[in-house]
MDAnalysis code that builds the backbone (N, CA, C; Angstrom):
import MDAnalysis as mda
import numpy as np

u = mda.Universe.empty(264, n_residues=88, atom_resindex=np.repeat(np.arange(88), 3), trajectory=True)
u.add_TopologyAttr("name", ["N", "CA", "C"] * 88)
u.add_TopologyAttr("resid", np.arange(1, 89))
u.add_TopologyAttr("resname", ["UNK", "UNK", "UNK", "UNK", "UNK", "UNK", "UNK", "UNK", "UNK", "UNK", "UNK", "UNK", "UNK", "UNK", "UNK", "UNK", "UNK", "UNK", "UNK", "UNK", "UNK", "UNK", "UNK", "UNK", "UNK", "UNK", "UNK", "UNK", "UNK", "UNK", "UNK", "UNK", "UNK", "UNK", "UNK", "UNK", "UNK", "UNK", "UNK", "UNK", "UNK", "UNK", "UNK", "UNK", "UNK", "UNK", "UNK", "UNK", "UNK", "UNK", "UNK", "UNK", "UNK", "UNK", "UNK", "UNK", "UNK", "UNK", "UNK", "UNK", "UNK", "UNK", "UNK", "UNK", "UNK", "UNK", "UNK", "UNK", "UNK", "UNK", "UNK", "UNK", "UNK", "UNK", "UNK", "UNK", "UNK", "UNK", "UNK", "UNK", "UNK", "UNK", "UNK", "UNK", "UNK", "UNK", "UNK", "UNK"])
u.atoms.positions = np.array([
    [-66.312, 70.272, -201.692],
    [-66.673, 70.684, -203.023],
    [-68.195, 70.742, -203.126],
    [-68.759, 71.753, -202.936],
    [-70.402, 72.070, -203.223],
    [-70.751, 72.540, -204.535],
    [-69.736, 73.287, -205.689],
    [-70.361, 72.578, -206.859],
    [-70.458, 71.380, -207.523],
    [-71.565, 71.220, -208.133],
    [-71.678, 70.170, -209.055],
    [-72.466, 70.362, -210.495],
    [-71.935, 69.646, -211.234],
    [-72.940, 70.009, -212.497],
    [-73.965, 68.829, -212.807],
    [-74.826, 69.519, -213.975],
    [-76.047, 68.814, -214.067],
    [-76.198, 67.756, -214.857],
    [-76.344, 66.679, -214.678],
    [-76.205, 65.548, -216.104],
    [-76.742, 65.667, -217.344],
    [-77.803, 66.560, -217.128],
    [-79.085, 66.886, -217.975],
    [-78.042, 68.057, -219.174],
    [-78.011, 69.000, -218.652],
    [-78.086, 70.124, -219.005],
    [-76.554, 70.962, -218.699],
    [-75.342, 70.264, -218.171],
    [-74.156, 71.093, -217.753],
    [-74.347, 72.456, -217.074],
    [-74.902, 72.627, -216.013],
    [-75.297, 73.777, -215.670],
    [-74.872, 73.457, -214.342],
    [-73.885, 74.283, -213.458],
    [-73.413, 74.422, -212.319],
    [-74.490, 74.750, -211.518],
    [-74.319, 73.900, -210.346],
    [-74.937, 74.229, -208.801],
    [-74.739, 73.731, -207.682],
    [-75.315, 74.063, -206.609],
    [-75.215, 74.387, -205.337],
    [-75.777, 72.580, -204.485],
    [-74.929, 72.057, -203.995],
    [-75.402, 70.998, -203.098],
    [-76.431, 71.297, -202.202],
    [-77.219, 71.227, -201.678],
    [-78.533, 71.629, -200.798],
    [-77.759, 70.993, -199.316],
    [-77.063, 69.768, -199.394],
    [-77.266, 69.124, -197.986],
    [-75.911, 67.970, -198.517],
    [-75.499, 68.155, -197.563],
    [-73.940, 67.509, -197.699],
    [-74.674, 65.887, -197.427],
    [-75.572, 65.244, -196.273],
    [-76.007, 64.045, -196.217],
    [-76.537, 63.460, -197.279],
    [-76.373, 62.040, -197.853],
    [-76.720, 61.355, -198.912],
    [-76.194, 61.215, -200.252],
    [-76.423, 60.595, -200.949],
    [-75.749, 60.407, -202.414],
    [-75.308, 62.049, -203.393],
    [-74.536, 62.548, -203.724],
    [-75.027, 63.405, -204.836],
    [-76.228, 63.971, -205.721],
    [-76.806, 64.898, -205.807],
    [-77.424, 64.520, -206.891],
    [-77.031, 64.457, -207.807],
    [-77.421, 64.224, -209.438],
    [-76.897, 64.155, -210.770],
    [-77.749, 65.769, -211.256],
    [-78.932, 65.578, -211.028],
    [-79.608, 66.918, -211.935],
    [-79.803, 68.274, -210.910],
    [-79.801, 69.691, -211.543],
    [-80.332, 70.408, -211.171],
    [-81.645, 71.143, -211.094],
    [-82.656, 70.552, -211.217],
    [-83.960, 70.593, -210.992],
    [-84.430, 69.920, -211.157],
    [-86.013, 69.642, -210.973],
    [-87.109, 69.051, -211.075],
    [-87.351, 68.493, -212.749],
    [-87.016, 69.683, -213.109],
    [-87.396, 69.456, -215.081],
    [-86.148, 68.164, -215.748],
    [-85.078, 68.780, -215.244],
    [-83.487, 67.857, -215.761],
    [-83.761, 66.382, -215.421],
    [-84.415, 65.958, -213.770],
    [-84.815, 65.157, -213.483],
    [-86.156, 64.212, -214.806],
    [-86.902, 64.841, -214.259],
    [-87.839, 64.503, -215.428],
    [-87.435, 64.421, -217.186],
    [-86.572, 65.119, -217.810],
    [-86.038, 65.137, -218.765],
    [-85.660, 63.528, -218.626],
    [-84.248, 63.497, -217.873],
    [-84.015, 62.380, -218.225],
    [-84.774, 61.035, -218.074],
    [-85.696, 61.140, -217.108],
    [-86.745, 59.913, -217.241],
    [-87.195, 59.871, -218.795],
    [-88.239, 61.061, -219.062],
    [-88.202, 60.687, -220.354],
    [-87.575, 60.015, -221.490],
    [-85.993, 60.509, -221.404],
    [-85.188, 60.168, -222.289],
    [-85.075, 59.331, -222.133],
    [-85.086, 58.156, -221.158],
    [-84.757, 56.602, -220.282],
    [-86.166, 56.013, -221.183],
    [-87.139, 56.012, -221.087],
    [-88.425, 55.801, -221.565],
    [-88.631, 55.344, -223.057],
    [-88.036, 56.692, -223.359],
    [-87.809, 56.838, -225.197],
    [-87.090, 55.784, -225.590],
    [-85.429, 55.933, -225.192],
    [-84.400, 54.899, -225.765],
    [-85.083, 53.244, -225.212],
    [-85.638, 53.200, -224.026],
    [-85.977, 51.555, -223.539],
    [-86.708, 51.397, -225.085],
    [-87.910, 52.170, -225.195],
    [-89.000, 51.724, -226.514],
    [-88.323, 51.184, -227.488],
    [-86.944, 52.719, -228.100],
    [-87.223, 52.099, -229.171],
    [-85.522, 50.956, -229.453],
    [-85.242, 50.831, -227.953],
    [-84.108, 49.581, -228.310],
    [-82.898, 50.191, -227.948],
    [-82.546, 50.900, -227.851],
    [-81.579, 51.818, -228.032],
    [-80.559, 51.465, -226.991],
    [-80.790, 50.716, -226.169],
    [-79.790, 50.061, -224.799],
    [-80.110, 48.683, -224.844],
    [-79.385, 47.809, -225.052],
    [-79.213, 46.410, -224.175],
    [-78.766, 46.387, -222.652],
    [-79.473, 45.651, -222.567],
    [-79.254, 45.169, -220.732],
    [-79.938, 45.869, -219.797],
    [-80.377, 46.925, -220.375],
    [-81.402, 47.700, -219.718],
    [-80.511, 49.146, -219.380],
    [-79.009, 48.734, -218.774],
    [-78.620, 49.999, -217.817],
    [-77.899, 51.044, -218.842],
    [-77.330, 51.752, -218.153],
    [-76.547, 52.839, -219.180],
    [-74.883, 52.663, -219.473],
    [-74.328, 51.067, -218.359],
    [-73.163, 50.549, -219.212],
    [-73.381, 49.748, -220.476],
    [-74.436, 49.448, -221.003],
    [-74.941, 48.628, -222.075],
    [-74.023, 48.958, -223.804],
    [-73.974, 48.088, -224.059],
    [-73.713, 48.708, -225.826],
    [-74.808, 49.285, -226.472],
    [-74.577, 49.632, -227.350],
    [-76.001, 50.444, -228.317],
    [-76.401, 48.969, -228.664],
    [-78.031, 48.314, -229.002],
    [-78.299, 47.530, -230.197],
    [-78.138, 47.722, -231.444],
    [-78.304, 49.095, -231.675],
    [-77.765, 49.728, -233.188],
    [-76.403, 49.047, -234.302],
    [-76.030, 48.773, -235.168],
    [-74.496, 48.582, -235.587],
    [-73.993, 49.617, -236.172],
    [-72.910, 50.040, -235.639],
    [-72.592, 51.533, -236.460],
    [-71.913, 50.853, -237.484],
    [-72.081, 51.054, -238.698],
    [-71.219, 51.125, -239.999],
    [-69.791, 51.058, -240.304],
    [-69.655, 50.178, -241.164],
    [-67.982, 50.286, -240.798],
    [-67.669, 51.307, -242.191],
    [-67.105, 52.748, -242.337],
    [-66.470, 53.237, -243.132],
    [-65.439, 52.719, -243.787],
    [-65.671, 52.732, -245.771],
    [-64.642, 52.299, -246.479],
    [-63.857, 53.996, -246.737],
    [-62.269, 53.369, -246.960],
    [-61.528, 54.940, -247.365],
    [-61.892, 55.346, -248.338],
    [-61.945, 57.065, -248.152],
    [-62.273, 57.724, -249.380],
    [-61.318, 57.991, -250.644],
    [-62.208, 57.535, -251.925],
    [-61.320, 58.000, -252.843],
    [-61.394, 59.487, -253.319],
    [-60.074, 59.811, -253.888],
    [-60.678, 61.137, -254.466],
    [-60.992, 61.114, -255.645],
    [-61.575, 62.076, -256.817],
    [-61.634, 62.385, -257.590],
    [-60.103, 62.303, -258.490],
    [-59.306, 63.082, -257.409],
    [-57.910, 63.285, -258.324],
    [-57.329, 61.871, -258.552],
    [-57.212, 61.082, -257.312],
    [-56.789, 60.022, -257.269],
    [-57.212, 58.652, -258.757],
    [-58.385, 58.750, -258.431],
    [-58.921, 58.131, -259.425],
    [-58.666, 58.498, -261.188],
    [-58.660, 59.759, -261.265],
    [-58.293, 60.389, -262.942],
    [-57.194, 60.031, -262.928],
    [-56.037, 59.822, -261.904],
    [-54.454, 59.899, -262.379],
    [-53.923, 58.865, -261.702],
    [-54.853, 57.857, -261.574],
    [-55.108, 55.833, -261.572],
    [-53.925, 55.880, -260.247],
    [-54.113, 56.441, -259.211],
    [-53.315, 56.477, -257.964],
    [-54.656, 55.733, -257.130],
    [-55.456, 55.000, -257.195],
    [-56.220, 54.226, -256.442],
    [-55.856, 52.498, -256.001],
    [-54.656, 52.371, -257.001],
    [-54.432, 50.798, -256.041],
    [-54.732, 49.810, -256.789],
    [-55.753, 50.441, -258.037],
    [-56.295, 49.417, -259.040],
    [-55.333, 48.498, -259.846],
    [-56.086, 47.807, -260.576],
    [-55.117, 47.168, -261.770],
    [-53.798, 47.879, -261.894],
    [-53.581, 48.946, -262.110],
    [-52.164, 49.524, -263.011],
    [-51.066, 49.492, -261.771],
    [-51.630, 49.281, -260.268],
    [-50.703, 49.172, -259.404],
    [-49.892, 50.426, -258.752],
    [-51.006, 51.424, -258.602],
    [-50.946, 52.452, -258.447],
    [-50.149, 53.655, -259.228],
    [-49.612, 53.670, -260.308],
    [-48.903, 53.962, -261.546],
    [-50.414, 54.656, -262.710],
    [-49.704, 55.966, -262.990],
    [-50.680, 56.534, -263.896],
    [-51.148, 55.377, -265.582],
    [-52.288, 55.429, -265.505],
    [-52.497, 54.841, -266.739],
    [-51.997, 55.395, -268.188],
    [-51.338, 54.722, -268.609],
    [-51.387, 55.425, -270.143],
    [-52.453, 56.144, -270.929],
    [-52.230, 56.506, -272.078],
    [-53.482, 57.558, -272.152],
    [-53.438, 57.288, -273.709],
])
């Protein structure tokens, strides 16, 4: 199998030399790209442990369910009335 794609950029190519590891990128720039990007995220925290199995440091948010509009006018939200339209 002598294609491979690019980590950088998904862009198919050509193995140069069957001896040695894979590469991951297809050029010089993809290479360099991702250093950069390695650089950036170390600064600003963005990986624990240093490597790229790490968790984010970030906390993603925990989403509450959405109510609707309708739900709410015609007291189908769960509230007090026990999900049963309110009297009017």
């Amino acid at each position: 199998m002598d294609t491979l794609y690019c980590a950088c950029c998904g862009q198919p190519f050509r193995r140069t030399s069957p001896r040695g590891p894979a590469p991951l990128y297809c050029s010089r720039d993809c290479r360099r790209q991702i250093e950069v990007r390695r650089r950036v995220w170390a600064a600003m925290g963005g990986l624990s442990g240093g490597g790229l199995s790490g968790t984010p440091s970030v906390r993603t948010p925990v989403l509450e369910p959405m109510r609707s509009a309708w739900s709410l006018e015609h007291g189908r939200h769960g509230g007090a009335t026990g999900g049963r339209a309110a009297s009017a």
